[in-house]
C-alpha positions as CSV (number, residue, x, y, z in Angstrom):
1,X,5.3,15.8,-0.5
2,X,4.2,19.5,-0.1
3,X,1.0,18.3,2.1
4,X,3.1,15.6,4.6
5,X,1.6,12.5,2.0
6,X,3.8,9.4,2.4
7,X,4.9,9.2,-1.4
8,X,6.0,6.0,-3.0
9,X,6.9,4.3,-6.6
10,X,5.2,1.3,-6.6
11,X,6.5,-1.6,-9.2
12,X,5.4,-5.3,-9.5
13,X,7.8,-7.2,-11.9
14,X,9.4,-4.1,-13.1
15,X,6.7,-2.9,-14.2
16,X,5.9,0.9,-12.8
17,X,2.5,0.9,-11.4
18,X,1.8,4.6,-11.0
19,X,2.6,4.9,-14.7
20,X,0.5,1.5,-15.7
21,X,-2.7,3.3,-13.6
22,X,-2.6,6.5,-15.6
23,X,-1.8,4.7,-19.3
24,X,-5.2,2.7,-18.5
25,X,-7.2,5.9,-17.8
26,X,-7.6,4.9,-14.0
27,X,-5.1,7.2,-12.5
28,X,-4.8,11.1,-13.3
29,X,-1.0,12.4,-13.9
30,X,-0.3,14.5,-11.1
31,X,3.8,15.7,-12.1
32,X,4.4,12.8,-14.0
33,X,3.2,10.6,-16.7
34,X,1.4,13.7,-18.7
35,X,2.1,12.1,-22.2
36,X,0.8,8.5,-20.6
37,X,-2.8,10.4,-19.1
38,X,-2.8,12.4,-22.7
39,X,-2.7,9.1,-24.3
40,X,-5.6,7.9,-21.9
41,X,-7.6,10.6,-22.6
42,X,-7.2,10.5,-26.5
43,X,-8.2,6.7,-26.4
44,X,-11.5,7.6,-23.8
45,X,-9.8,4.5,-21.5
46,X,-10.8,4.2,-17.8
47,X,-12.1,7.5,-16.1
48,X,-11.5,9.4,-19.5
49,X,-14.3,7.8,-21.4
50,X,-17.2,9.7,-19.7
51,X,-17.1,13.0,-17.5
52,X,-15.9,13.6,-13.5
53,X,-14.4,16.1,-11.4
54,X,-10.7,15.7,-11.0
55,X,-9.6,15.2,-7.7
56,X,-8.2,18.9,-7.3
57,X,-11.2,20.8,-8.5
58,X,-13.7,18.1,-6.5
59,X,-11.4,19.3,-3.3
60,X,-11.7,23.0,-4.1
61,X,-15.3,22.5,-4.5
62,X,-15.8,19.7,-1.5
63,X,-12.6,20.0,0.9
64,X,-13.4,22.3,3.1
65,X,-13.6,21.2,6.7
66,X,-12.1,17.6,5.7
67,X,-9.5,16.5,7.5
68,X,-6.9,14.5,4.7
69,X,-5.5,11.3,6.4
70,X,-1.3,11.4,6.0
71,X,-1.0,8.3,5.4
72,X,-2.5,4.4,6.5
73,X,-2.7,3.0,10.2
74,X,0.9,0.6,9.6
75,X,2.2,3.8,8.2
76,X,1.6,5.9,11.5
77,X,2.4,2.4,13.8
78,X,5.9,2.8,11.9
79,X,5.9,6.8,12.4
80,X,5.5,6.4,16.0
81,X,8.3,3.8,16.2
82,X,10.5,5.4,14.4
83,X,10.0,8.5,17.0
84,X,10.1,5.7,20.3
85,X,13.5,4.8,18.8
86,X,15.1,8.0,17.8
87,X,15.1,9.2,21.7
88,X,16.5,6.2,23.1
């Protein structure tokens, strides 16, 4: 994405996960799945049935000086493959 985050869709059983998380309240949409988190948020399921900070106003709030990981330690083993191998 925009920020260098190792994107994904993740699906078990062909079911989409990223959408599942958000109809259940536990995920906020972030470009997709707005009628799923509106949905969530009429039924007060998950996150939606009290009060937080969403994650963007918690960072512009919070963020400053941390440093956001890309991506997981197998996810930077295979980055640095990837670059061993495209030189050879």
């Amino acid at each position: 994405d925009r920020y260098g985050r190792l994107l994904g869709d993740c699906k078990a059983g062909g079911v989409d996960l990223n959408r599942a998380q958000v109809e259940a309240g536990w995920a906020v949409a972030y470009g997709d799945f707005e009628t799923e988190e509106a949905g969530a948020r009429a039924g007060k399921a998950g996150i939606w049935a009290g009060t937080f900070d969403e994650p963007q106003d918690w960072r512009d709030t919070h963020g400053h000086g941390l440093v956001e990981r890309k991506h997981g330690t197998l996810a930077s083993i295979g980055d640095a493959l990837r670059e061993f191998f495209r030189f050879r």
